[in-house]
N, C-alpha and C positions, 0 to 999 in steps of 0.2 A: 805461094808463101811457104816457108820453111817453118814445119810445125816445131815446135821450143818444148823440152824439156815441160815435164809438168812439177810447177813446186809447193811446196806446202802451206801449210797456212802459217807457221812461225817463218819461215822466210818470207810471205806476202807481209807479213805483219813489219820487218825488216825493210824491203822494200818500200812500202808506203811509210814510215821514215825518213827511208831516204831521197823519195820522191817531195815529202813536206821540206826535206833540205835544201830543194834547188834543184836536186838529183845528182848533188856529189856531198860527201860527208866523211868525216874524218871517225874514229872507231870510237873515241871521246863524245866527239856531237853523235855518235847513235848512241851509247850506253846512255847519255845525259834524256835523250830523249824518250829512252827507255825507261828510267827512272820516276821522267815525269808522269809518263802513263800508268805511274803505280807499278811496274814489272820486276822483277828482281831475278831477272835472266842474271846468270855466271859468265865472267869475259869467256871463257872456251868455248861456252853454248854460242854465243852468239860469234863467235870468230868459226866458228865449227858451220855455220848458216851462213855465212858471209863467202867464206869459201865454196861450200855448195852454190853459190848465187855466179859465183866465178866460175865455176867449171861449166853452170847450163846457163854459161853467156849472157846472166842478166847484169850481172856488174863486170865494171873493169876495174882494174886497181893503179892506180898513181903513184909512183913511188917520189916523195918529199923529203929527200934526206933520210930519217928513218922514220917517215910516218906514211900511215899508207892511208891513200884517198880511194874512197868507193864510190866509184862514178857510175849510175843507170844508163845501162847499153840501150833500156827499152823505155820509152813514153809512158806514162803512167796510162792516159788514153789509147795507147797502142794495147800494152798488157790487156784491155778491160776487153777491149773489142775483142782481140784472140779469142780470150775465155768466152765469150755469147756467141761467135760462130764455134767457136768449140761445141759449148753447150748446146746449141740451137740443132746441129747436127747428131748428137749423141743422143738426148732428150724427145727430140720432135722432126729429127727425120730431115731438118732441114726446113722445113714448112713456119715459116715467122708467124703467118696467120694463125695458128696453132697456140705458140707460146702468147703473143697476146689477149689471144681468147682468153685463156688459160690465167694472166693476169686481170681481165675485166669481169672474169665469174670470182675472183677469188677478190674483189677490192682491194687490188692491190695498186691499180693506179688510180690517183684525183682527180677527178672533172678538168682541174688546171693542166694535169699534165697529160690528160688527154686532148685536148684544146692543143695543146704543145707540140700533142703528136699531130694533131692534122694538119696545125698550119707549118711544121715541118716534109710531110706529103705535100701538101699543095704547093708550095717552093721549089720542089723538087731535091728538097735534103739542101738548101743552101740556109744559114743563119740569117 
């Protein structure tokens, strides 16, 4: 797998977004959405992020007459995965047993979703 640009956290914030859009959106439907989370980003900041998201291949752009559509190159699930083998390897060496150690001393996971985790193993990872 082809490692991807790493991006920030106001483009993640952009992305998920755009991923709540469907995973295409017009510059209109992201400021709108923007707005409603309380943000009061400037159109250049966020056209300034939008194109960063274009050059490390996370969006594509549409062109609509003169409106440009921002369509997600990547899975909102795909992105998440990346980032934990990223993580997993950077943080813990690669070693999973590790990180969820590491989440069961620290209660970070629930009874339920440890339940979730097992009968996830005993399926063999199928839902």
């Amino acid at each position: 797998m082809e490692k991807r640009q790493p991006i920030s956290d106001s483009e993640l914030e952009l992305m998920r977004v755009i991923w709540r859009l469907g995973g295409r959106a017009r510059f209109a439907q992201v400021m709108g959405a923007l707005e409603e989370q309380g943000k009061e980003w400037k159109s250049n900041t966020v056209l300034t992020f939008l194109s960063r998201l274009v050059e490390k291949e996370m969006l594509a752009v549409e062109k609509h007459g003169r409106l440009n559509v921002y369509v997600a190159l990547v899975r909102e699930e795909e992105y998440a995965d990346e980032q934990t083998r990223s993580f997993l390897e950077r943080v813990y060496g690669g070693n999973a047993g590790r990180l969820v150690s590491s989440l069961l001393k620290q209660d970070c996971l629930t009874a339920e979703e440890l339940e979730q985790l097992r009968a996830f193993w005993e399926t063999g990872g199928e839902s």
